[in-house]
C-alpha positions, 0 to 999 in steps of 0.5 A: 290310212294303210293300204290293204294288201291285194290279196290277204292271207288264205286261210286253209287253202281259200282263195282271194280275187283281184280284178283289174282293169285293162281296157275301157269295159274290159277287166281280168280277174285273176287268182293267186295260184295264176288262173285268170277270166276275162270280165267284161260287159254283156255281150262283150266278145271273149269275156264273161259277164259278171252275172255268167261267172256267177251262173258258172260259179254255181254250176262249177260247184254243183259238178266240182262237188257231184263228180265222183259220185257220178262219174264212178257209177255212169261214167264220164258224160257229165255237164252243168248248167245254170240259168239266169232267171229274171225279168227282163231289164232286171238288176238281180236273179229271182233265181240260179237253176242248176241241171246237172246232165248225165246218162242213168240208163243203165241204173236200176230205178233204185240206183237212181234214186240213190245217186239222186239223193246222194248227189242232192245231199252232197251239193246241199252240205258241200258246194260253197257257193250255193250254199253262200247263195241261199245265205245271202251274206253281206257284201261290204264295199271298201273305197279308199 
């Protein structure tokens, strides 16, 4: 059986990622364009936990996608959050809650419920990744 390459070829721009391991519970993600994070456990010092880059995915995209819009009608104070919703002890979320914070108080209240429903509809049609989370796709294992 052949090797599959490390990365595969992009495709309009699109990235692929390779997690390495360089220490016991201790891995690098890194992209092909040179960026890397580390991964490690929960809790671990100086590294992001599977499910955190997930929440920083979700938030990222949301304020990715929602910037302009914001930024050029209340200017540049913007911050995403997302949540990690679940029970304790739980292996999977019951939900990603994104808040987007910015300062509206010199909108009119028809200015804010245009940026509100501009922003909804942009990160509804345009983030990938909530968008991807919503569809719940399949995510196949390959082993050697």
């Amino acid at each position: 059986m052949a090797a599959r390459p490390l990365f595969s070829a992009n495709v309009d721009g699109v990235s692929n990622i390779e997690v390495r391991r360089v220490g016991v519970h201790e891995f690098v993600a890194e992209n092909d364009r040179g960026a890397s994070v580390r991964i490690g456990r929960k809790g671990a010092e100086g590294s992001f936990s599977p499910v955190e880059l997930l929440l920083a995915a979700t938030a990222g995209c949301a304020i990715v996608t929602a910037e302009t819009l914001i930024t050029r009608r209340v200017g540049e104070g913007l911050t995403a959050r997302a949540d990690d919703v679940r029970p304790a002890g739980a292996h999977d979320l019951d939900a990603i809650p994104v808040t987007l914070e910015y300062d509206v108080s010199t909108l009119t209240e028809d200015q804010r419920a245009a940026l509100d429903t501009a922003v909804r509809r942009a990160i509804e049609q345009l983030c990938t990744v909530s968008r991807t989370i919503k569809k719940a796709p399949p995510t196949p294992l390959h082993l050697p």
